[in-house]
N, CA, C and O atoms as a DFTB+ gen file, in Angstrom:
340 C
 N C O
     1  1     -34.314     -37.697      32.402
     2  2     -33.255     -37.025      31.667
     3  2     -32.985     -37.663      30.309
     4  3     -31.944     -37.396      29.708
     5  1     -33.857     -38.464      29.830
     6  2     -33.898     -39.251      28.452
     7  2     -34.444     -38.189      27.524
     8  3     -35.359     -37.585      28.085
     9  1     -34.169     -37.684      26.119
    10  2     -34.517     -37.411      25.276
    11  2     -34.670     -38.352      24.206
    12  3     -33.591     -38.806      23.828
    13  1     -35.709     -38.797      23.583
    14  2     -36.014     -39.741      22.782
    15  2     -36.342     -38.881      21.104
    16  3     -37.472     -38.733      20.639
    17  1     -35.458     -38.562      20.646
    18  2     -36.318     -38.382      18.615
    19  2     -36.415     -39.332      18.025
    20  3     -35.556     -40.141      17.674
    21  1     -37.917     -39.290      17.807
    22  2     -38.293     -40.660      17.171
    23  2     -38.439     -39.848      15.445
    24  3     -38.803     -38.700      15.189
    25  1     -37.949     -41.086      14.375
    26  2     -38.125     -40.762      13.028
    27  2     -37.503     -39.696      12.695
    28  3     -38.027     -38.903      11.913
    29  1     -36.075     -39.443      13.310
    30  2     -35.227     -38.437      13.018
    31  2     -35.166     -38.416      11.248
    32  3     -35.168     -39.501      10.669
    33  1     -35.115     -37.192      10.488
    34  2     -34.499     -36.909       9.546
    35  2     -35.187     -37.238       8.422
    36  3     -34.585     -37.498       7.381
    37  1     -36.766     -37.267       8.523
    38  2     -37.957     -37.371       7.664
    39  2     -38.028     -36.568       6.880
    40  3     -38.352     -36.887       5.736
    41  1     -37.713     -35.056       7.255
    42  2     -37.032     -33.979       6.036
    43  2     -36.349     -33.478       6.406
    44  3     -35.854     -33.779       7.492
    45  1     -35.984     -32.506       5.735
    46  2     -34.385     -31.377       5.680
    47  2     -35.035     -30.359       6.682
    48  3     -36.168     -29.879       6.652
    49  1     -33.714     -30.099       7.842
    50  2     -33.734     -29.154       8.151
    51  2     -34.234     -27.893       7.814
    52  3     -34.259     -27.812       6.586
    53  1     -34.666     -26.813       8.377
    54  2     -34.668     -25.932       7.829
    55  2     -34.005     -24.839       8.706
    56  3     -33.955     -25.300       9.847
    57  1     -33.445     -23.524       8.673
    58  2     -32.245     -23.048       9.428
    59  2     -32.949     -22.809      11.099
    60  3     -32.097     -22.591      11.960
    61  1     -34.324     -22.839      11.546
    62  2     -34.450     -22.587      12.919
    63  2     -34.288     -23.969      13.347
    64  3     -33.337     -24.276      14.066
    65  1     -35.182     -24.861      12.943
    66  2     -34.980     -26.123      13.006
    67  2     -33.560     -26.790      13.634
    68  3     -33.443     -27.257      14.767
    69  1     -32.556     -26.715      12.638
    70  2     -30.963     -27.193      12.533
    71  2     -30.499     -26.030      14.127
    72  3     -29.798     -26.569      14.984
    73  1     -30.771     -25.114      14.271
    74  2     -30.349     -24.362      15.419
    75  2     -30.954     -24.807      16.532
    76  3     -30.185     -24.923      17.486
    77  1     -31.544     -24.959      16.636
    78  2     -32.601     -25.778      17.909
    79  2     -32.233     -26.927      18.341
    80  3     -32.366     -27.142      19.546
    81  1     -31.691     -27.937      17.500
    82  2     -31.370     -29.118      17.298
    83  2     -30.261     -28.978      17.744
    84  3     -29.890     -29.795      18.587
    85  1     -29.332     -27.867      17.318
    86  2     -27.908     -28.144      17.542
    87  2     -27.906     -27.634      19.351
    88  3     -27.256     -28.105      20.285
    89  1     -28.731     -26.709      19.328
    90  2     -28.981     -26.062      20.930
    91  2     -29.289     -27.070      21.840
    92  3     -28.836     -27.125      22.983
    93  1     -30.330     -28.149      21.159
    94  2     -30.530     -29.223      22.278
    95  2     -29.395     -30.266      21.972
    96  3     -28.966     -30.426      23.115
    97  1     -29.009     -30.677      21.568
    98  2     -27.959     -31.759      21.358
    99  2     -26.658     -30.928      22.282
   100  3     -26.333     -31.357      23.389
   101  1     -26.244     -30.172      21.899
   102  2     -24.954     -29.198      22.711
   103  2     -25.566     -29.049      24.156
   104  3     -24.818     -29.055      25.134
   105  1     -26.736     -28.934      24.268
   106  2     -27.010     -28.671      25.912
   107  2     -27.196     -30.133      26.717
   108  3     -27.339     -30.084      27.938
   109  1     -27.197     -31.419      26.046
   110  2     -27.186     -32.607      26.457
   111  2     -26.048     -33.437      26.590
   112  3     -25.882     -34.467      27.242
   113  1     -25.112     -32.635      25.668
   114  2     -23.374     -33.328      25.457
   115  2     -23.324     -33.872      26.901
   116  3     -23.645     -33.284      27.934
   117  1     -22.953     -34.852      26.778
   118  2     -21.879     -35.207      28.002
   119  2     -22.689     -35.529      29.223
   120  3     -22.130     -36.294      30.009
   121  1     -24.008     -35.066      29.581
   122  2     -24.712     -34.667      30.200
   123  2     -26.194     -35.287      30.511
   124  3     -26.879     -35.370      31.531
   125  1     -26.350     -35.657      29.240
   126  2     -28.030     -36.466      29.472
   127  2     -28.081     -37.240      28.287
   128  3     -27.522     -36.820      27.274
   129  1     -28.638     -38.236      28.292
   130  2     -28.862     -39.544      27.256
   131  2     -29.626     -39.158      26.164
   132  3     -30.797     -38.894      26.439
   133  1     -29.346     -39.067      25.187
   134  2     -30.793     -39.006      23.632
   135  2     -30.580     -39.903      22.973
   136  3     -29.607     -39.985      22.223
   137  1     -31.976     -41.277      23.210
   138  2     -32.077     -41.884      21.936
   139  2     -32.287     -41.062      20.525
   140  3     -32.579     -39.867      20.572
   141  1     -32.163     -41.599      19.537
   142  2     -32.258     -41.122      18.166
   143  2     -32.921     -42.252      17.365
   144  3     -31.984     -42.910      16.913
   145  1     -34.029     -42.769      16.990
   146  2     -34.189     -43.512      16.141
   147  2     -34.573     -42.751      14.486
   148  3     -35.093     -41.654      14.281
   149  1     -34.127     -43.730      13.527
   150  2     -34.451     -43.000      12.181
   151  2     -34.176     -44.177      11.514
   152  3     -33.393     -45.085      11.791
   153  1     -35.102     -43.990      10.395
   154  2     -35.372     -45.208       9.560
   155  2     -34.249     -44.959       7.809
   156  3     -34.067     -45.639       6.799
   157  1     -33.708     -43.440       8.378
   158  2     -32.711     -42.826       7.572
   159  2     -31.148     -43.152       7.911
   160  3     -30.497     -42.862       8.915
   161  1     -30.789     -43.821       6.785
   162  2     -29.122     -44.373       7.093
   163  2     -28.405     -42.715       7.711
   164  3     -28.452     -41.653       7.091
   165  1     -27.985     -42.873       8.633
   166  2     -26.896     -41.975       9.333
   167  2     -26.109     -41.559       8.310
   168  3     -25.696     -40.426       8.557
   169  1     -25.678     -42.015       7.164
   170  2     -24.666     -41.787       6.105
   171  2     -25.165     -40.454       5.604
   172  3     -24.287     -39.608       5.433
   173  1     -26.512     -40.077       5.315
   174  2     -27.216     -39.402       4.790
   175  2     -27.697     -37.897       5.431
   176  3     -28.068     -36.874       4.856
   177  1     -27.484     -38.293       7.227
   178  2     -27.774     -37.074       8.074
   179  2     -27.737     -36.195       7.726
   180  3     -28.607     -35.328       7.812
   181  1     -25.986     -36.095       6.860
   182  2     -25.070     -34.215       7.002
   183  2     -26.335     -33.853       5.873
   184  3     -27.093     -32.915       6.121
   185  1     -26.466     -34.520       4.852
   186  2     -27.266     -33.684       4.053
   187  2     -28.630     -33.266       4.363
   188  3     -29.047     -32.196       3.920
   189  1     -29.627     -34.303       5.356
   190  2     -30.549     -33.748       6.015
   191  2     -30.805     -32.644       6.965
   192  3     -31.747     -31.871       6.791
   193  1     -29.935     -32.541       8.036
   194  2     -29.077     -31.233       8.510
   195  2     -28.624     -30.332       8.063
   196  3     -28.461     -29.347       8.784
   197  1     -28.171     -30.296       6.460
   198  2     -27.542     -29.093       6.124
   199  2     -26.961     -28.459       6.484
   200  3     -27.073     -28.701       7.686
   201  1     -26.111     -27.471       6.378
   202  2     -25.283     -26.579       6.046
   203  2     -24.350     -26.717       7.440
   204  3     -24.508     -26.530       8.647
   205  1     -23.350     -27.132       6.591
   206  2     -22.016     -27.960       6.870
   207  2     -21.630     -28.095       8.251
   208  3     -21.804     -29.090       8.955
   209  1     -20.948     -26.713       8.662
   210  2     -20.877     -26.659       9.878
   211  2     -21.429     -26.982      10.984
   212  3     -20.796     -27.477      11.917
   213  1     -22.774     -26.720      11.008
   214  2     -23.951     -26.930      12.201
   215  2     -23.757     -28.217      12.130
   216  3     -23.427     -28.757      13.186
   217  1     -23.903     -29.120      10.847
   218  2     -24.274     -30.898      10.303
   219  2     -22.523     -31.420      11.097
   220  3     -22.525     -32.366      11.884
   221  1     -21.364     -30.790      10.810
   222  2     -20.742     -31.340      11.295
   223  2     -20.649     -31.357      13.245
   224  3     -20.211     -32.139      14.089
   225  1     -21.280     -30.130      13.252
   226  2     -20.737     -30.251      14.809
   227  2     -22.425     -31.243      15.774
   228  3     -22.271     -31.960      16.762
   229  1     -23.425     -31.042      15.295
   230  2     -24.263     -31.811      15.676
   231  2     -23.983     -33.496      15.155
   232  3     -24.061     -34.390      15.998
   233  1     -23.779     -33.694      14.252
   234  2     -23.166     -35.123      13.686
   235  2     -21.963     -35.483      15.000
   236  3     -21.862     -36.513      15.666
   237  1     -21.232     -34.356      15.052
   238  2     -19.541     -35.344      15.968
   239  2     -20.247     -35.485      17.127
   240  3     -19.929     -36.574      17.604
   241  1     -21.173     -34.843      17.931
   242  2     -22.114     -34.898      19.009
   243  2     -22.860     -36.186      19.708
   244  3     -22.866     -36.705      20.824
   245  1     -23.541     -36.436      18.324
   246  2     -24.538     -37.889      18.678
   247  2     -23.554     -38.843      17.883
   248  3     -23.330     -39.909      18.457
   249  1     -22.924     -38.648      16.660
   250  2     -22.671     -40.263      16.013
   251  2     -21.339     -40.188      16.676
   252  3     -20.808     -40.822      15.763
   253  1     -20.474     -39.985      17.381
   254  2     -18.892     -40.401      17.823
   255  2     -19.237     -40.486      19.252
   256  3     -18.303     -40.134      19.973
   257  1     -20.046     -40.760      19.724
   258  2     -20.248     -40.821      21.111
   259  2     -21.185     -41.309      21.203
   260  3     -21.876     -40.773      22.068
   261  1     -21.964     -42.706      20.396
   262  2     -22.956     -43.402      20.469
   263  2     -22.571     -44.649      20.325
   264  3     -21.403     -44.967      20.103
   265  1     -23.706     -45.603      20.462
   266  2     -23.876     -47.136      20.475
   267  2     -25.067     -47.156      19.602
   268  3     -26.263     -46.896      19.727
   269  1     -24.420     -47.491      18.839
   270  2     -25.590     -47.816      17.516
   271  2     -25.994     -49.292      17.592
   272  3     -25.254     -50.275      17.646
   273  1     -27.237     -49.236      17.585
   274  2     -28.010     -50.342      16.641
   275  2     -28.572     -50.653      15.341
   276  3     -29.684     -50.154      15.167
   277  1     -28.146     -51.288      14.453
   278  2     -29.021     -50.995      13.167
   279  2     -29.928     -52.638      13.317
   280  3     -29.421     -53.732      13.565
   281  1     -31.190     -52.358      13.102
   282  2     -32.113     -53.550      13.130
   283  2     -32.240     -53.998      11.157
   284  3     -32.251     -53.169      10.247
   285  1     -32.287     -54.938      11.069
   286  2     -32.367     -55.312       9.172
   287  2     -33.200     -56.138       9.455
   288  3     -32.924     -57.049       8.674
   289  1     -34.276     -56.551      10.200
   290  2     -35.124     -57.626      10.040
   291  2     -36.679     -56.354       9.293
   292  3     -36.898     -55.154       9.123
   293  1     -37.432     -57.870       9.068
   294  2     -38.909     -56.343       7.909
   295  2     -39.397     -55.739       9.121
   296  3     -39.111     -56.090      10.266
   297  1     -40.329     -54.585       8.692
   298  2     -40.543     -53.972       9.913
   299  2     -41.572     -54.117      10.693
   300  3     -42.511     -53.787       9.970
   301  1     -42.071     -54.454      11.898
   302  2     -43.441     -55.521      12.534
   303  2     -44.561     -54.571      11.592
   304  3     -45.442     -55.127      10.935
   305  1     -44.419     -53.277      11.620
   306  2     -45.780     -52.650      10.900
   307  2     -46.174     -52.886       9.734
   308  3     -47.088     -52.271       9.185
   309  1     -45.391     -53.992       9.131
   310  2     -45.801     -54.501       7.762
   311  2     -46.429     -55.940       8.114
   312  3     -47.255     -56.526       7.415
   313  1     -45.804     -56.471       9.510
   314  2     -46.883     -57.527       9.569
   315  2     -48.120     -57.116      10.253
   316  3     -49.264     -57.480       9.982
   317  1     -47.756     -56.357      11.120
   318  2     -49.312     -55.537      11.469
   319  2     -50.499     -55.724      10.364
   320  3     -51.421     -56.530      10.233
   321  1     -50.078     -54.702       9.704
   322  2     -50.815     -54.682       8.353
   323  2     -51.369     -55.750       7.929
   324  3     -52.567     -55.887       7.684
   325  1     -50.389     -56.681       7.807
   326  2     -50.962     -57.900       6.743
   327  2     -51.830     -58.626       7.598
   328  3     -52.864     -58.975       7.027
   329  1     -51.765     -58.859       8.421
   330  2     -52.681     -60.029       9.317
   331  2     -53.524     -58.906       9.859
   332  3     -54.044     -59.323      10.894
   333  1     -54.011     -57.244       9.537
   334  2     -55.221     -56.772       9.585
   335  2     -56.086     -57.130       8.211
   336  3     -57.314     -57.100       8.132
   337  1     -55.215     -57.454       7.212
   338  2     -56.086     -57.697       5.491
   339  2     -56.775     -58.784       5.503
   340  3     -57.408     -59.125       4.504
């Protein structure tokens, strides 16, 4: 019963998209767990989501009823990288 979105909010919604989203998030309220990871500050969501309403009621959904983590250390796939060079 885990829903996991990985790399939430890589681009803008687009209006089936934002409906779908809001359909699965509203059908999980209360109900079943969704991680969310995104490498996109949360501050920034409503505008990735777009158009207002949908952004606000999917926003009060996951961010007022979550446990956030924000990680600030570099990201391992940059040391990946380097110790493949």
């Amino acid at each position: 019963n885990l829903l996991i979105l990985d790399d939430f909010g890589l681009q803008a919604f687009d209006n089936q998209s934002r409906e779908i989203l809001m359909d699965i998030i509203d059908d999980r309220y209360n109900k079943a767990s969704t991680i969310v990871s995104s490498q996109i500050p949360v501050s920034v969501w409503y505008d990735i989501i777009g158009e207002g309403t949908i952004a606000d009621a999917i926003l009060d959904r996951i961010v007022n009823s979550s446990h956030r983590i924000n990680l600030k250390e570099e990201s391992l796939r940059k040391g990946i990288l380097k110790s493949e060079n």
